[in-house]
VOMAR-994707 format. One record per residue (C-alpha): x, y, z. Coordinates in nm, 4 decimals. Layout:
          x          y          z
          X          Y          Z
...
END
This chain:
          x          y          z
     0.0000     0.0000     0.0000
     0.1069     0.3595    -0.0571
     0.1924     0.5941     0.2691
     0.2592     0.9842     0.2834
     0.5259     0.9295     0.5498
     0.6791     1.1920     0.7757
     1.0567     1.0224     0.7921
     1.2173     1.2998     0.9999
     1.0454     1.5589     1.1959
     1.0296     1.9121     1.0282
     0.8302     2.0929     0.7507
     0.5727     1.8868     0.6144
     0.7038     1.9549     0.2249
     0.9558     1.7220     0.3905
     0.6784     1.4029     0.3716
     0.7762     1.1401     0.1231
     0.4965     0.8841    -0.0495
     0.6037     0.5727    -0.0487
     0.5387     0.1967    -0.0705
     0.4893    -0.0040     0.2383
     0.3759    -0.3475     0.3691
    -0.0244    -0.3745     0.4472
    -0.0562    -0.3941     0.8298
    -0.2422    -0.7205     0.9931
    -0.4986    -0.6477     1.2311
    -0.4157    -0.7729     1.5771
    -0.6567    -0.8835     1.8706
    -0.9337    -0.6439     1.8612
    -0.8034    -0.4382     1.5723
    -0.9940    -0.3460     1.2430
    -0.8066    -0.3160     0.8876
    -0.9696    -0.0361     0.6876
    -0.8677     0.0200     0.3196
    -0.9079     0.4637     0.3429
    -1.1635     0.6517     0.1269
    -1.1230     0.9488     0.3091
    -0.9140     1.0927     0.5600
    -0.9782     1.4475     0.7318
    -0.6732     1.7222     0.7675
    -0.7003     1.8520     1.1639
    -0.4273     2.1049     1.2986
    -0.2930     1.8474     1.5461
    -0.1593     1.6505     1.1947
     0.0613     2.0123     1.1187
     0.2188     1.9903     1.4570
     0.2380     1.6215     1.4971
     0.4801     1.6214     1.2026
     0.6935     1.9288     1.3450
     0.7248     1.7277     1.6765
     0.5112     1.9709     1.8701
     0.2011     1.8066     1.9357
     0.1491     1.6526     2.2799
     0.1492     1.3082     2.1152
     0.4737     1.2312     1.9740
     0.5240     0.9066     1.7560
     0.8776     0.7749     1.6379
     0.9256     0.8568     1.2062
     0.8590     0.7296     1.0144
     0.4844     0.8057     1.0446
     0.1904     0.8984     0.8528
    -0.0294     1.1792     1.0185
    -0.4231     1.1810     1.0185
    -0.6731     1.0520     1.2697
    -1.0146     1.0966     1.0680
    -1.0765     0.8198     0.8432
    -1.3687     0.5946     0.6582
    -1.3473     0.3647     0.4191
    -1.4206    -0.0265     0.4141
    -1.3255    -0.2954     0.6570
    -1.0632    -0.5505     0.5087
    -1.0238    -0.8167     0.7438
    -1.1155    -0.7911     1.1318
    -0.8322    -0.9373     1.3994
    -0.9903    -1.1712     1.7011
    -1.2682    -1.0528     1.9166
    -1.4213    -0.8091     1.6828
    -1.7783    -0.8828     1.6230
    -1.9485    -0.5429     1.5433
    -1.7759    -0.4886     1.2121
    -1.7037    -0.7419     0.9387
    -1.4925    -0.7487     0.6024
    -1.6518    -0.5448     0.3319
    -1.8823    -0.3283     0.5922
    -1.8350     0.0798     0.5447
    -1.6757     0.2484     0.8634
    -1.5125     0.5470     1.0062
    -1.3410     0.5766     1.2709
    -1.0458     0.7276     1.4741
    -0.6625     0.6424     1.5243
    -0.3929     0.8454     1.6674
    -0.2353     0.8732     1.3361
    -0.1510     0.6247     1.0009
    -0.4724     0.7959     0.8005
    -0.2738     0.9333     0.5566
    -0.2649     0.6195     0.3759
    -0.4410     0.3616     0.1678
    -0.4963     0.1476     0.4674
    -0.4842     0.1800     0.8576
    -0.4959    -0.0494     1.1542
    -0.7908     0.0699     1.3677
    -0.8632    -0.0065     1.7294
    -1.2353    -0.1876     1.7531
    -1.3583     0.0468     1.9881
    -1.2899     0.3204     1.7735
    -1.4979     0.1658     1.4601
    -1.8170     0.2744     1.3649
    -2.0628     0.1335     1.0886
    -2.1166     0.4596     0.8943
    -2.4451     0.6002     0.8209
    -2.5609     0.4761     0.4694
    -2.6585     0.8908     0.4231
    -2.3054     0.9775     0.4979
    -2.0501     0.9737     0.2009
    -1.7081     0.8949     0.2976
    -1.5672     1.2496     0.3248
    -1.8141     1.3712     0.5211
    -1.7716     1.0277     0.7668
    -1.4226     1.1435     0.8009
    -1.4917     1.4692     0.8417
    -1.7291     1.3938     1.1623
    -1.5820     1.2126     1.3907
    -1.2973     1.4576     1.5608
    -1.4307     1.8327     1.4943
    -1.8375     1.7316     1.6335
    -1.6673     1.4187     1.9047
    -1.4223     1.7297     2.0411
    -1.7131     1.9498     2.0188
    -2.0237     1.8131     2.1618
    -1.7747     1.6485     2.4258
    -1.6607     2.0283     2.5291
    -2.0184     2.1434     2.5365
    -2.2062     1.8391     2.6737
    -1.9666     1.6879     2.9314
    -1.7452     1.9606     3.0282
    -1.8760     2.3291     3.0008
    -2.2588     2.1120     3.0488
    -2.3990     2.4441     2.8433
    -2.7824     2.5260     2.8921
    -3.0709     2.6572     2.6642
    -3.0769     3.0130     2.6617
    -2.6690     3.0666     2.7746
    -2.4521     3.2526     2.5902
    -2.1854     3.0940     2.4065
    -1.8863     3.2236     2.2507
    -1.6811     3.0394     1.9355
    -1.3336     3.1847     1.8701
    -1.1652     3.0323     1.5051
    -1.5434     2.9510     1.4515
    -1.4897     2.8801     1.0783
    -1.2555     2.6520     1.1357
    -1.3618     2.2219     1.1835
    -1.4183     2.2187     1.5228
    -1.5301     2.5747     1.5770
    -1.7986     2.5428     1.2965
    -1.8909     2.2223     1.4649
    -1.9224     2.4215     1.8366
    -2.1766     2.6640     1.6132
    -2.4176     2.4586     1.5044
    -2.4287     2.2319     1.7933
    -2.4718     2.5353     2.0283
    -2.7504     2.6416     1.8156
    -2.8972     2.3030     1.8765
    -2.8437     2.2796     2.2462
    -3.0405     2.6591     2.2474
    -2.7144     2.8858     2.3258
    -2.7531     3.2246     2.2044
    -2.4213     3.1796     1.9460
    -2.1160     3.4855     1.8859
    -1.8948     3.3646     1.6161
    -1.5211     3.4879     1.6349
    -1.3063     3.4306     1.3654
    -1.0415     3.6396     1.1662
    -1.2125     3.8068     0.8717
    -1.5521     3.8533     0.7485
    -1.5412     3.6207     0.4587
    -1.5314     3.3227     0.7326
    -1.7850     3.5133     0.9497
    -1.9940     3.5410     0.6753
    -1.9853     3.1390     0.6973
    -2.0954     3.0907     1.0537
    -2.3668     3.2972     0.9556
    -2.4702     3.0027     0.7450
    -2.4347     2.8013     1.0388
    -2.6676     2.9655     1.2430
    -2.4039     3.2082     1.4429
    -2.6800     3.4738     1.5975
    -2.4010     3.7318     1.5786
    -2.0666     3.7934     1.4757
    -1.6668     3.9251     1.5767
    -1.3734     3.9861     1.3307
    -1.1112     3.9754     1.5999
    -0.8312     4.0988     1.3404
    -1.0055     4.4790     1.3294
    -1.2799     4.4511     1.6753
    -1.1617     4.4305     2.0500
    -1.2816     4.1267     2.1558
    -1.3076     4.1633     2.5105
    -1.4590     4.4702     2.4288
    -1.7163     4.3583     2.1236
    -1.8298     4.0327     2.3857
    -1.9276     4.2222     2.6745
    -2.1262     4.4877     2.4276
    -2.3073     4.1684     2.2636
    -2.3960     4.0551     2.5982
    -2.5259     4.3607     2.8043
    -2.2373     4.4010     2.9738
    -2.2917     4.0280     3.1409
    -2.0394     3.8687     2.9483
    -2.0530     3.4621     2.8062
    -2.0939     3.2054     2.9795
    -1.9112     2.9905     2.8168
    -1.6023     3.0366     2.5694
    -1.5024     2.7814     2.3279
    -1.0904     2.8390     2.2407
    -0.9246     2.6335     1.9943
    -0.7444     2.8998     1.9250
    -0.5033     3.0117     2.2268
    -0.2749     3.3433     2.2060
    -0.3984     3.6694     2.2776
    -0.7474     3.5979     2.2575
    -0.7719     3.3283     2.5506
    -0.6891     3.6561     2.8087
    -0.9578     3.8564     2.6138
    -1.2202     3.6224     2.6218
    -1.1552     3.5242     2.9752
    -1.2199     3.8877     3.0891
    -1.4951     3.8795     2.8833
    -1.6861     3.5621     3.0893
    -1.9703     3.5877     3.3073
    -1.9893     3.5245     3.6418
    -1.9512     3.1390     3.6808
    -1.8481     3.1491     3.2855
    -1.6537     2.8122     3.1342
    -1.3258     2.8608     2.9394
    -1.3406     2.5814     2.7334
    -0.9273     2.5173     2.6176
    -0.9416     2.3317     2.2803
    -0.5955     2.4067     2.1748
    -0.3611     2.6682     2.0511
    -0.2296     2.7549     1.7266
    -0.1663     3.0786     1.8131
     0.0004     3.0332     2.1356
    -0.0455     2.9207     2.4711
    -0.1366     3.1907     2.6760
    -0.0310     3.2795     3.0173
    -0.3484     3.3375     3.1945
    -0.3237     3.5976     3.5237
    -0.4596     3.3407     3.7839
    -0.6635     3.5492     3.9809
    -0.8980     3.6386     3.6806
    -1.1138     3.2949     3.7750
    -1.1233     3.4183     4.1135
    -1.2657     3.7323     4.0191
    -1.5250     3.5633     3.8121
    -1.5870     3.2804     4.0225
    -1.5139     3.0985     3.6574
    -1.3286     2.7443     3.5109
    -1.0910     2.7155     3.3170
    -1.1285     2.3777     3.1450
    -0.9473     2.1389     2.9535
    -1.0790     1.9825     2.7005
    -0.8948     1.6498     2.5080
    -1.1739     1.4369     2.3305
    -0.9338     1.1816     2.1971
    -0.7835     1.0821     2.5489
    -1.1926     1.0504     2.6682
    -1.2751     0.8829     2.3428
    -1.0003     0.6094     2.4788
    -1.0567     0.6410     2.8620
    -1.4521     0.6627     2.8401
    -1.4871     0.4685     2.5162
    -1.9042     0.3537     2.6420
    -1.9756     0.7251     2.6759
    -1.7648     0.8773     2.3609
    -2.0163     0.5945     2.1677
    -2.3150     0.7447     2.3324
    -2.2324     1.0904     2.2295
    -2.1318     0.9695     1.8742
    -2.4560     0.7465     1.8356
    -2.6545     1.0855     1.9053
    -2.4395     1.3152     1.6661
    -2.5602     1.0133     1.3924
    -2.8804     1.1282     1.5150
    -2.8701     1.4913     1.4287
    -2.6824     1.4442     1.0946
    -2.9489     1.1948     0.9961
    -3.1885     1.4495     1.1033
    -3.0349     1.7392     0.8965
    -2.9101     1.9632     1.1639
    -2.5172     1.9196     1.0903
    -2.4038     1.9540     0.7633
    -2.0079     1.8978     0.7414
    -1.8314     2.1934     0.5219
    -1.5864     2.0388     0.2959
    -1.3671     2.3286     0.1952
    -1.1585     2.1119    -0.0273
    -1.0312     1.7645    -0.1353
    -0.6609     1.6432    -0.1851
    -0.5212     1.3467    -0.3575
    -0.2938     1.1189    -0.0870
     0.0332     1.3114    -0.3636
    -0.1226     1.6747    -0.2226
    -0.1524     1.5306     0.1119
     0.1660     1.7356     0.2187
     0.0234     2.0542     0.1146
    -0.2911     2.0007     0.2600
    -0.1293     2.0235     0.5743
     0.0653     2.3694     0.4324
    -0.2947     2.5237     0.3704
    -0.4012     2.3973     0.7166
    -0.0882     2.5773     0.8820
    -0.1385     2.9109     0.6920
    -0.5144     2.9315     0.7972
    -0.6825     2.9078     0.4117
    -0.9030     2.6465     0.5449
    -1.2654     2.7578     0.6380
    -1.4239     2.4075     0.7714
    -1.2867     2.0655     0.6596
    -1.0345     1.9611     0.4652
    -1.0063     1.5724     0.2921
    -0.7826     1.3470     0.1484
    -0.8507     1.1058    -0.0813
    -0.6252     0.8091    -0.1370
END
């Protein structure tokens, strides 16, 4: 099988495709030939060695994937050869096949096409997981989404919507504010030319959110912070922009949390309750309330510069490659 492999850790124009042997599926492990494997900003810095996860080179990044089961390894009885799947590994998607643990398998949706089954699992798992289970948001809150155009950010907007928040997109020009729009945002921040802190707080009444989703970091964690309502729920997603050094008696002020929020470490830890939340995310797309943006698709020979586009922020939603 063919595999864009990151041999030394740098650049990813550094990622060779090559030729390698077709894993075997172990006890409990699923072999899926890929039809579709997502681009998420962990991949850019998993390659660079700065991602919290670090695996040896060489390596091939992405976590997203469907496709079809090829053979099953012993105990797996939920999945069979030729069944369609998606599913979630800590990386090896960038390939024609991956080994995938059985827990982390999922007969996809006949109404699901492959891109959009591995475009679902990590942006709505992360973001119904931050919402639901750790900020626990409530009908008629109000929640902020900074990098809201991006895949999970997008995600945090329409299922906010659906959970009855009161929705403020932030994101970094109006083109991809114009897109949360689409996606039900109720109103909107371009935190290139607005003060945030300042633009939240005048959306709001002066109350502030009560809960902020940041999968961005830098700067704009502090803003949005002093932006919270009493009680309020910083939701930490990650940090492209930086990890920000947070004054530690702002919570106290606010009587606020900070929170953490990893959903691939509780899709592994909690696996029963990650495939509760999944089975009713199914639910809504098969009801019509999330609709997956696919910015773009890449062959697996573009999968390097997929990854470039990722790291220079010209993705609005998803991004997909193809093998």
């Amino acid at each position: 099988m063919r595999a864009l492999l990151c041999k030394e850790l740098g650049h990813p124009s550094n990622m060779v495709l090559e030729d390698v042997p077709s894993p075997v599926p172990g006890k409990k492990e699923v072999l899926v030939s890929i039809k579709a494997c997502s681009v998420n900003f962990p991949d850019t810095l998993m390659v660079q060695g700065l991602y919290q996860f670090k695996p040896e080179p060489p390596f091939s990044p992405g976590s997203d994937v469907a496709g079809v089961v090829k053979a099953v390894g012993e105990g797996v009885k939920h999945v069979k050869p030729g069944d369609d799947v998606f599913g979630l590994v800590p990386y090896g998607g960038f390939a024609e096949e991956v080994l995938v643990p059985a827990n982390s398998v999922f007969p996809k949706p006949p109404m699901m096409d492959y891109k959009v089954a591995a475009s679902f699992m990590m942006a709505y798992g992360t973001s119904y997981h931050a919402l639901k289970d750790r900020a626990k948001l409530k009908e008629g809150e109000t929640l902020v989404v900074l990098g809201a155009s991006g895949g999970v950010g997008l995600a945090a907007v329409e299922l906010g919507k659906i959970m009855g928040a009161w929705v403020i997109a932030a994101a970094s020009s109006d083109e991809k504010l114009d897109l949360c729009k689409q996606y039900g945002a109720d109103a909107t921040i371009n935190y290139t030319n607005e003060d945030l802190k300042k633009r939240i707080k005048e959306l709001t009444d002066g109350k502030g959110a009560n809960v902020v989703y940041d999968p961005v970091g830098g700067s704009h964690t502090e803003a949005a912070l002093r932006a919270t309502a009493w009680e309020g729920r910083l939701l930490i997603v990650g940090f492209p922009a930086g990890i920000a050094k947070i004054p530690m008696n702002l919570p106290l002020l606010k009587g606020c949390q900070i929170m953490g929020v990893f959903w691939g470490s509780f899709a592994m830890q909690f696996p029963n309750d990650n495939m509760q939340n999944t089975l009713e995310l199914i639910t809504m797309y098969g009801e019509g309330k999330l609709k997956p943006y696919i910015h773009k698709t890449y062959s697996l020979e573009e999968g390097s510069q997929a990854l470039i586009d990722m790291m220079n922020r010209k993705v609005k939603g998803k991004v997909v490659i193809e093998p």
